[in-house]
C-alpha positions in Angstrom: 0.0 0.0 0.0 1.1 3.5 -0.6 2.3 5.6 2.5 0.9 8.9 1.2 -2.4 9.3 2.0 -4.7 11.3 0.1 -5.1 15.0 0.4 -6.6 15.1 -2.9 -10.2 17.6 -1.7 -12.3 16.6 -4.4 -12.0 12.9 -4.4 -12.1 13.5 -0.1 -15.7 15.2 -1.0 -17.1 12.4 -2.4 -19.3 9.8 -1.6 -17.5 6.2 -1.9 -18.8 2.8 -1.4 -17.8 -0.1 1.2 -20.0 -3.1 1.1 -23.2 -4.5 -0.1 -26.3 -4.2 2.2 -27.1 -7.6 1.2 -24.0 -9.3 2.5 -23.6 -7.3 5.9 -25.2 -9.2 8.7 -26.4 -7.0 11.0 -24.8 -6.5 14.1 -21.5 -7.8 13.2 -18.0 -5.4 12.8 -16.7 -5.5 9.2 -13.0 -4.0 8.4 -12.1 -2.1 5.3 -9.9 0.5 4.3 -10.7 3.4 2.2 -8.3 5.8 0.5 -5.3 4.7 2.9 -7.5 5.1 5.6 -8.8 1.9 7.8 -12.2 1.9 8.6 -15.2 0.2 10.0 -18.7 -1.0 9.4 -21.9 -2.3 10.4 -25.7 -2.4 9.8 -28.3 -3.1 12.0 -30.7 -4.9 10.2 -34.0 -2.6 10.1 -32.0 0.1 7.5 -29.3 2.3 9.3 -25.6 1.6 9.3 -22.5 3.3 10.9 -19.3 3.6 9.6 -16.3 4.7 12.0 -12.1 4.4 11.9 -10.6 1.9 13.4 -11.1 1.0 16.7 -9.1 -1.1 18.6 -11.9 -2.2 21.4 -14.2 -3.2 18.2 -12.3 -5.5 16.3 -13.8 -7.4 13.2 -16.5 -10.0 13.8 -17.1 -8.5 16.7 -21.1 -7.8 18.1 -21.6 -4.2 18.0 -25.0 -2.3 18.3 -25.1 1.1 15.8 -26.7 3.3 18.2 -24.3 3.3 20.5 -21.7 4.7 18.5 -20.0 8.1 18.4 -17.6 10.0 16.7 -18.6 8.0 13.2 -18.3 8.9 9.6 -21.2 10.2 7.5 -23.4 7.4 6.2 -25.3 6.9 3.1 -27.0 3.9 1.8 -28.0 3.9 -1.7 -28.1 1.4 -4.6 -28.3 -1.7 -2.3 -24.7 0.0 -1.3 -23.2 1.3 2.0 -21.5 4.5 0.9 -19.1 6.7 3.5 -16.8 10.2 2.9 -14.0 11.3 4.9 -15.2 15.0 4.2 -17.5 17.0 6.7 -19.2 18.4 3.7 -19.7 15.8 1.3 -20.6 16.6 -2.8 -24.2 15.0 -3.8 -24.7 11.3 -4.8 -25.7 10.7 -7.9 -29.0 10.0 -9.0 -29.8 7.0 -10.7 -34.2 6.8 -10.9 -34.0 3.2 -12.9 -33.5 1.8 -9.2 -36.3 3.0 -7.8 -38.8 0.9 -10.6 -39.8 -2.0 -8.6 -39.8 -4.7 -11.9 -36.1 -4.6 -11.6 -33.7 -7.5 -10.7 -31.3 -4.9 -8.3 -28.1 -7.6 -6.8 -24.4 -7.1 -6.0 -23.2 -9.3 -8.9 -19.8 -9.4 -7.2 -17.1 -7.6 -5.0 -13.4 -8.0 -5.9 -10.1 -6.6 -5.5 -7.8 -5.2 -8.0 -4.5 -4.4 -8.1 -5.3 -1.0 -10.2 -5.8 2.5 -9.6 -9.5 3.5 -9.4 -9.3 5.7 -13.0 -7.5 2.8 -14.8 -10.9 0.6 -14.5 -13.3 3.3 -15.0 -11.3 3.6 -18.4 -11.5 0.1 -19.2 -15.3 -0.3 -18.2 -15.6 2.7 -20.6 -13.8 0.9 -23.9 -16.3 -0.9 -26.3 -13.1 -1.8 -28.7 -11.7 -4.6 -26.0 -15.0 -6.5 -26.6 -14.5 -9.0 -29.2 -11.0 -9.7 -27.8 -11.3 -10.3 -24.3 -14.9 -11.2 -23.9 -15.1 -13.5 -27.2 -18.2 -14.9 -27.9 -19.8 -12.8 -25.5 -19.6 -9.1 -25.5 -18.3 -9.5 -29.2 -16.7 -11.9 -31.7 -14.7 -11.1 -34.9 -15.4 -10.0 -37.6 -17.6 -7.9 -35.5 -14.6 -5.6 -34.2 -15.3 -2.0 -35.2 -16.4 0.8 -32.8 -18.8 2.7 -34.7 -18.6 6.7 -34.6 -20.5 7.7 -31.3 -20.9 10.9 -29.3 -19.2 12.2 -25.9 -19.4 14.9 -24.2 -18.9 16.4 -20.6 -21.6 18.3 -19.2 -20.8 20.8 -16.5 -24.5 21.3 -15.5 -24.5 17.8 -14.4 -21.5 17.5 -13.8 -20.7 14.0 -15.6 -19.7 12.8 -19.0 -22.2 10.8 -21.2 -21.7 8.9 -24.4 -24.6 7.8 -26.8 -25.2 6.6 -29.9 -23.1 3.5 -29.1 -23.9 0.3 -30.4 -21.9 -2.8 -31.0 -23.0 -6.6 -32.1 -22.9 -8.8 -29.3 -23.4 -12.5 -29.3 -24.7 -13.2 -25.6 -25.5 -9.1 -24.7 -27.0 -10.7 -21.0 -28.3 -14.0 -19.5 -31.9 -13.1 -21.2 -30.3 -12.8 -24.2 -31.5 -15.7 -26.9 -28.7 -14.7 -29.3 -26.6 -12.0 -30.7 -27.7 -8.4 -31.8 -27.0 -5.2 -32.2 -26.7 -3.2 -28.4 -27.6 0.2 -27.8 -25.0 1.7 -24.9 -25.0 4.8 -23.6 -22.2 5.1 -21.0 -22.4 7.4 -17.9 -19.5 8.5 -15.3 -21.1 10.8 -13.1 -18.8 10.1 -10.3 -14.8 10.1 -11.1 -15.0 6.5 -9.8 -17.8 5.0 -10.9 -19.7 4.4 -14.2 -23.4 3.3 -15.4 -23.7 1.6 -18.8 -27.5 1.5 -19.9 -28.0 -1.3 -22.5 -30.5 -2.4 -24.5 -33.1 -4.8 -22.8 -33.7 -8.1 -24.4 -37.1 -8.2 -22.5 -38.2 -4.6 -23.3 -37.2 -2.6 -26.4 -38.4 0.8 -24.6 -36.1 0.2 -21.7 -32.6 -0.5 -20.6 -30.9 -2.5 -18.4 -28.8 -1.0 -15.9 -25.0 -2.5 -15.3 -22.9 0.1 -12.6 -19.3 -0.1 -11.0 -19.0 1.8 -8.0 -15.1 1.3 -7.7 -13.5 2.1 -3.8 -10.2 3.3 -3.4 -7.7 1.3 -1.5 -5.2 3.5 -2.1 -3.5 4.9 -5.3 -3.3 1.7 -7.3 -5.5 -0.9 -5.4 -9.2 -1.1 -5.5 -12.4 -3.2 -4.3 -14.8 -3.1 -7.2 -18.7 -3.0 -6.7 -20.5 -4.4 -9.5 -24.1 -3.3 -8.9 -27.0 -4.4 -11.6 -30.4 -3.3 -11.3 -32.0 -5.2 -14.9 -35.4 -6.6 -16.4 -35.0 -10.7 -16.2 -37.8 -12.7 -14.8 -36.4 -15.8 -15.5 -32.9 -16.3 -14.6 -32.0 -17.0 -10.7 -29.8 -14.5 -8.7 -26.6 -17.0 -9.1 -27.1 -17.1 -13.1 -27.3 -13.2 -13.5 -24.3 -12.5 -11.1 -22.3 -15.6 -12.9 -22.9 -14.0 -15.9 -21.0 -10.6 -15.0 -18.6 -12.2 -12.8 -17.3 -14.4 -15.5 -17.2 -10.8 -17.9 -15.0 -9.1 -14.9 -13.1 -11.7 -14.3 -11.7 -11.7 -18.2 -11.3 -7.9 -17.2 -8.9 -8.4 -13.9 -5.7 -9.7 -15.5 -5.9 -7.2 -18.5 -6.2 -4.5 -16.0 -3.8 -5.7 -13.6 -0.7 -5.5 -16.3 -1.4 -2.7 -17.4 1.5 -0.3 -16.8 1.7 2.4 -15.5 -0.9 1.6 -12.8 -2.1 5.1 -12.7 -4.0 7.0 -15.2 -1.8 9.0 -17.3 -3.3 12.5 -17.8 -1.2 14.1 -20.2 -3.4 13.5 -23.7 0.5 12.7 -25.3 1.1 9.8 -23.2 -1.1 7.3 -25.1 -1.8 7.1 -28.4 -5.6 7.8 -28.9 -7.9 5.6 -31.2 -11.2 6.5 -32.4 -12.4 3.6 -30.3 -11.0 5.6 -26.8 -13.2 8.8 -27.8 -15.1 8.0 -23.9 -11.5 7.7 -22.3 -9.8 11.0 -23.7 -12.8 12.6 -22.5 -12.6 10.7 -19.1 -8.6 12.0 -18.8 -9.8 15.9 -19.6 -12.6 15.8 -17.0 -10.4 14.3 -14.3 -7.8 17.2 -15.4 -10.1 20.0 -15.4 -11.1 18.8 -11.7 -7.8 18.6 -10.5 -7.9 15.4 -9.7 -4.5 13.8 -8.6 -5.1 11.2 -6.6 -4.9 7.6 -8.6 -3.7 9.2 -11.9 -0.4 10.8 -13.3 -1.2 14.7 -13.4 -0.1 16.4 -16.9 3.1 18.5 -17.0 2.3 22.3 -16.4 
């Protein structure tokens, strides 16, 4: 682990995930550590958790009733997600309204560790043209390979950047798939480290499935990645859906973890751009025009 810790302010005002609700039992102490800083956690069943740093007379696994903490973190639980901030003023969490539609299937598909920095994997998650490579026969297959012209752009009324018109032949788009087709995408980062893909529904042409990772900072170049979906399937059980995306991530992990330098380069001549990395260069200016320094490589001045 790194030994600096962050003093980066705007990714300190955010909002950042720890666990999923569904996998806390209630009453029990859960370690974590987030941005270089170890923390705590528990829920207590009926809908209110506390998150504090590290206590030495509450170790993990230990019982613990909430209520009688003090001196704990702010708390937010959204998205079927504990969320925390080491900032006393904390930005706005991002909305996402497709949660709230009660015909949704809304599970953790999976929590893992990589050994990444937080804007490397948002960058990835972003990149249509890896599909036919390293998710063959799933997200895409050759000759299918081409990224088709789409559009990007960062909005600083919302505050996010949003790419649409993207569509790309997939052979098995999701479990409910009953062959390939054509995907719409529109790709969301409202958050510098996390993302929401929208993608075409097999069950419903009007709406989209809903596929988000809500990536928490271990430190510079380590994260635990939150894979939240919240899609239209009234067949498949839980295990199916979440096998589905676990097996996609896990063709993800070792690409991302040899990738070199760990950190997001920021200086636009680092990398040569393709047409296909349109989402990513804007990903890199946003993240520059923040100020953001923590988990990338800043650009000369």
């Amino acid at each position: 682990m790194t030994s600096t810790k962050c003093t980066d302010k705007v990714i300190l005002d955010l909002w950042h995930p720890l666990a999923a609700l569904s996998e806390v039992p209630a009453g029990t102490v859960f370690d974590t550590v987030l941005l270089e800083e170890r923390l705590s956690y528990a829920t207590d069943g009926a809908g209110d958790a506390a998150v504090w740093r590290d206590r030495r007379d509450l170790p993990e696994g230990s019982p613990v009733e909430i209520a009688t903490l003090t001196d704990t973190l702010p708390v937010k639980l959204a998205y079927g997600y504990i969320w925390t901030t080491l900032s006393d003023a904390p930005a706005d969490l991002f909305p996402i309204p497709e949660f709230a539609e009660n015909d949704r299937r809304k599970l953790n598909a999976a929590t893992l560790g990589v050994n990444i920095s937080a804007p490397r994997a948002i960058e990835n998650f972003l990149d249509m043209g890896h599909f036919p490579y390293v998710h063959t026969d799933i997200l895409g297959a050759e000759p299918h390979t081409e990224v088709k012209e789409y559009d990007v752009e960062i909005s600083v009324e919302r505050d996010e950047i949003l790419a649409t018109r993207c569509r790309f032949f997939q052979p098995m788009a999701s479990t409910a798939s009953t062959g390939g087709a054509d995907v719409d995408y529109i790709y969301r980062v409202p958050h510098p480290y996390c993302s929401v893909l929208y993608k075409s529904s097999p069950l419903d042409e009007s709406r989209l499935d809903v596929i988000a990772v809500f990536l928490q900072p271990v430190d510079q170049e380590h994260i635990r990645a939150h894979m939240m979906l919240c899609v239209l399937d009234d067949t498949n059980e839980d295990k199916v859906i979440k096998r589905f995306q676990q097996t996609i991530f896990g063709q993800d992990k070792p690409i991302l973890e040899n990738q070199f330098p760990k950190r997001l380069p920021l200086d636009p001549r680092a990398e040569t751009p393709i047409r296909a990395d349109k989402s990513a260069i804007a990903y890199r200016r946003w993240l520059s025009q923040k100020g953001i320094t923590y988990g990338v490589i800043p650009a000369a001045t």
